[in-house]
C-alpha positions in Angstrom: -2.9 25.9 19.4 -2.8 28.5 17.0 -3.0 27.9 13.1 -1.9 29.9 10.5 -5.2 30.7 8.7 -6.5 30.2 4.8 -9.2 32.1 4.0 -8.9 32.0 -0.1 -9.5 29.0 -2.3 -6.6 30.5 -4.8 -4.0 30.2 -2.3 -1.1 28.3 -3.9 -0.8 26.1 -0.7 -3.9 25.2 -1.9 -3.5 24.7 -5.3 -1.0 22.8 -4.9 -2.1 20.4 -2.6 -5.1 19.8 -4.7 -3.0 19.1 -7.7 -2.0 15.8 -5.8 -5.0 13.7 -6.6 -3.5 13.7 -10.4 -0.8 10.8 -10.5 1.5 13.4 -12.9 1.4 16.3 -9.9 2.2 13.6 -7.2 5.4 12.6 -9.1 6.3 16.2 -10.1 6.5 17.4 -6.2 7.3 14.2 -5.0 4.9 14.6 -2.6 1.7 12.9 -1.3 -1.4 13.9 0.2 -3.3 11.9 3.3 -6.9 12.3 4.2 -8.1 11.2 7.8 -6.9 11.0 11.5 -6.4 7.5 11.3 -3.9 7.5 8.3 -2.7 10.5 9.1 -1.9 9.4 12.6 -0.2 6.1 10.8 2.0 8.1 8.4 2.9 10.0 11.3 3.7 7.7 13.7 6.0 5.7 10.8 8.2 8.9 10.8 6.6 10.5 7.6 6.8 14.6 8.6 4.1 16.4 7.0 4.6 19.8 4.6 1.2 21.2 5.8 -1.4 19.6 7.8 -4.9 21.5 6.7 -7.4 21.6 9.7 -11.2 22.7 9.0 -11.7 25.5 11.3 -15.1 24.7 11.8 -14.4 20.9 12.9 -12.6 19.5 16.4 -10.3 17.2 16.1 -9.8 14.4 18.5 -6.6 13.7 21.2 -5.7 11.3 19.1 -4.3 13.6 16.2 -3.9 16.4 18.5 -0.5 15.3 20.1 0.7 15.2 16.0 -0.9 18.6 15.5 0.9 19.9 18.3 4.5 18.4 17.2 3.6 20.2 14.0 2.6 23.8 14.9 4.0 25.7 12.5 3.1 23.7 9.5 -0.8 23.8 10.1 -3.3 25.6 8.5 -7.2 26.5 9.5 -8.8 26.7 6.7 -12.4 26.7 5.9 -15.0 23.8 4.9 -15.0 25.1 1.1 -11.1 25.1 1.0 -11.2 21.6 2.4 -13.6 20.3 0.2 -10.9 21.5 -2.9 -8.2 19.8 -1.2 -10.0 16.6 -0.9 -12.0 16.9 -3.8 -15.2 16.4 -1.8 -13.2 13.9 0.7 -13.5 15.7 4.2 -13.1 13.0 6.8 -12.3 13.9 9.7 -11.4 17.6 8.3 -8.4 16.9 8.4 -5.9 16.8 5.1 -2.3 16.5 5.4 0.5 17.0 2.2 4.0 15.1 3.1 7.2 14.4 0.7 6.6 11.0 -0.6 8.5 8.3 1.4 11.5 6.6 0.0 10.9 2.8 -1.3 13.6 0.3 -2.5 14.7 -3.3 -2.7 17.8 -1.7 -0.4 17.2 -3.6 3.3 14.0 -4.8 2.2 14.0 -7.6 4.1 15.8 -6.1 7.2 12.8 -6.2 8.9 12.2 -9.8 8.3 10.3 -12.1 10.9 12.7 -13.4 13.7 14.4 -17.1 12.9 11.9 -17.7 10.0 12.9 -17.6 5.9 10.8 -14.7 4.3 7.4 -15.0 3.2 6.8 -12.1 0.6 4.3 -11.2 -1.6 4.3 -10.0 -5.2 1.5 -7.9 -7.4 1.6 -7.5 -11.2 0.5 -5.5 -13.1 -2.8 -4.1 -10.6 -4.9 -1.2 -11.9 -7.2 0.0 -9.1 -5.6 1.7 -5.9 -8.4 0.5 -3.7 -7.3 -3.2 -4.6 -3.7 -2.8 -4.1 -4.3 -0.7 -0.7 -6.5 -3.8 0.3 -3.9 -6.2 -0.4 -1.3 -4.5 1.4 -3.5 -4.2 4.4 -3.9 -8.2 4.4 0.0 -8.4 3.9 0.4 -6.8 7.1 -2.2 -8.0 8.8 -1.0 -11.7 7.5 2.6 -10.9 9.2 4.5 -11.5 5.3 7.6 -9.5 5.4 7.5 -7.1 2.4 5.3 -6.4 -0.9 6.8 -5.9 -4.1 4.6 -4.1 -7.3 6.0 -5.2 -10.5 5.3 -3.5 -13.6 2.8 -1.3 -11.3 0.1 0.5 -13.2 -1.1 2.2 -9.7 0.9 4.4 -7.2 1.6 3.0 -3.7 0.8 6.7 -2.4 -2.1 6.8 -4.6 -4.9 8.4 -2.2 -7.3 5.3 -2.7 -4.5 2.9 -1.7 -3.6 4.7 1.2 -7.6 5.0 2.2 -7.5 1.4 1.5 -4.7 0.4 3.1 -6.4 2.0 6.7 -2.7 3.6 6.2 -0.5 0.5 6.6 1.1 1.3 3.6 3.0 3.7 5.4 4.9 1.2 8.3 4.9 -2.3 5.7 7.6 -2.8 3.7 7.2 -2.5 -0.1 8.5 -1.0 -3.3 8.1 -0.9 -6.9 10.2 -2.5 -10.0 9.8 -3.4 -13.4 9.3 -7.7 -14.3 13.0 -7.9 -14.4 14.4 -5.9 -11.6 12.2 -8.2 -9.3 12.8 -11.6 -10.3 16.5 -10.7 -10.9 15.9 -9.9 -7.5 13.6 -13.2 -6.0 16.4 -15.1 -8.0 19.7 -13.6 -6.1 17.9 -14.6 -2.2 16.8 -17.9 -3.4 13.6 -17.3 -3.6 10.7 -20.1 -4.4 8.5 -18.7 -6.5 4.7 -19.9 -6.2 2.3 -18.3 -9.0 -1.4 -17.7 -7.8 -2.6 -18.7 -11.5 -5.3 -21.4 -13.1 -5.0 -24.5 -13.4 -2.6 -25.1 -10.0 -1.9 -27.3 -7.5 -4.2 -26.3 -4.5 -3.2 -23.8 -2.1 -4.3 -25.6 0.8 -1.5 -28.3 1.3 1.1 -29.4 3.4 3.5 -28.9 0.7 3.1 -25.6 -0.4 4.7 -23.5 1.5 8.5 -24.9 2.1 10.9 -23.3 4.8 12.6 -22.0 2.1 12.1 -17.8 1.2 9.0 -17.9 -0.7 7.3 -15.3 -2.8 3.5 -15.6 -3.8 2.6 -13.7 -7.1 -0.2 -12.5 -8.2 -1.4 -10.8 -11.3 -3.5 -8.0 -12.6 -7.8 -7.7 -12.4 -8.6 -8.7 -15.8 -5.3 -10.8 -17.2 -3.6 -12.1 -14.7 -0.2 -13.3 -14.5 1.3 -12.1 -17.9 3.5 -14.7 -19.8 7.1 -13.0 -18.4 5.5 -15.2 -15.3 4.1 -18.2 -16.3 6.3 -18.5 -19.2 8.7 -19.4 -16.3 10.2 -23.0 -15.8 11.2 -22.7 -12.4 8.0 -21.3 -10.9 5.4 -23.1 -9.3 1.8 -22.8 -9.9 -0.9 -22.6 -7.1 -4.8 -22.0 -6.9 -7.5 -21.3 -4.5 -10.0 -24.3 -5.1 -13.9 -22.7 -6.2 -16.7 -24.5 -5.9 -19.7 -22.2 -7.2 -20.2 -20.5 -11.1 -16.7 -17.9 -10.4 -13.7 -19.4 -11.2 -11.4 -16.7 -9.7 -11.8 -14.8 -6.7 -11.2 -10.5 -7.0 -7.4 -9.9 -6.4 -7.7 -8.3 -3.3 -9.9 -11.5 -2.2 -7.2 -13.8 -3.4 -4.5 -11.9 -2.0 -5.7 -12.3 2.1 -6.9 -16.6 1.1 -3.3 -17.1 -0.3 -1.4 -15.3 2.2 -3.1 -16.4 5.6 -2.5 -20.0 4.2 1.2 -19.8 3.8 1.4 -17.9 6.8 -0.6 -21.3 8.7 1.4 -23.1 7.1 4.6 -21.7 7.8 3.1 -21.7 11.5 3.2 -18.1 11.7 -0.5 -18.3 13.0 
């Protein structure tokens, strides 16, 4: 394989790409940047092209990545371990770094990829502020089987570089996208959606009743506040808790996320 090579820190590939750590860059290039084989691999493989893969000369990289390298010739780049270490802004796993335009997202066929004879189970985040909490929730929405993940009102990027570390980079194959309080229960409301809050007091989570065959959506709301009032304020929604039994009385979101959604998926018999 040969690479293009890098040799100065000032090269505007370079700049560029490490412009995409800062939220305002990502959404002025409309573009994203991946760290790792693993993620990488995963954007890859979920038909996300990459711009520029940057490879650390110095570094192998395993057979794994290699088959992507090689579909990607002409748009890698050896460049050296100080050069990497800009990119990444000191993250240099598996010296590898790769920049991609930032994937499309919508409530458009959403639920096309819905599971087989069953009413959607989806999931719903308001309001969440860290990236390593919403790419840990969307990791357990996947690995949970749910059908999609909505942010509403999002503070924090899908694409954000945490999330996507978070996410092992199953943010990239689950189906998600972002919307504003209204746009998504204007949405929940036209598919018939039930509409269970994860909020205090509740009925427990864990009983036969919860989780009806109908399309169901479990929300869920920020770290500090929770669900704000455009939520609870509703009549029609249903409220639903995670029993504690020490000093806590609320689990972290990300915790609360993967409790709540392998119960409805038990109970919709999905496990």
């Amino acid at each position: 394989m040969m690479m293009q090579l890098i040799t100065s820190i000032q090269n505007e590939r370079v700049k560029r790409a490490a412009k995409l750590h800062r939220s305002r860059f990502r959404q002025k290039q409309d573009r994203i940047i991946v760290f790792g084989e693993r993620e990488i691999e995963r954007a890859i493989g979920n038909g996300i092209e990459p711009d520029e893969l940057f490879i650390d000369e110095s570094e192998s990289i395993s057979g794994a990545i290699k088959s992507c390298v090689d579909r990607f010739e002409s748009r890698c780049f050896g460049v050296t371990s100080a050069i990497l270490e800009k990119i990444g802004f000191g993250n240099r796993r598996d010296g590898i770094v790769m920049t991609a335009a930032r994937p499309e997202q919508s409530f458009d066929g959403l639920l096309d990829g819905k599971s087989e004879g069953q009413s959607p189970l989806v999931a719903v985040v308001e309001g969440v502020e860290k990236p390593g909490n919403l790419g840990a929730i969307i990791r357990s929405a996947d690995g949970a089987g749910l059908d999609a993940l909505i942010v509403s009102d999002g503070v924090t990027d899908w694409f954000h570089p945490n999330c996507i570390r978070s996410s092992v980079g199953t943010c990239f194959g689950f189906r998600g996208c972002s919307g504003s309080n209204g746009e998504v229960q204007r949405w929940l409301a036209d598919y018939g959606f039930d509409v269970l809050l994860a909020a205090l007091p509740g009925e427990s989570v864990f009983g036969s009743t919860v989780a009806v065959e109908r399309p169901t959506a479990i929300v869920l709301g920020n770290e500090a506040n929770g669900l704000s009032n455009r939520w609870t304020d509703h009549s029609g929604y249903r409220r639903v808790s995670i029993p504690m039994f020490g000093v806590a009385d609320s689990l972290n979101v990300s915790a609360a996320a993967t409790v709540l959604f392998y119960e409805l998926a038990r109970q919709r018999n999905r496990l």
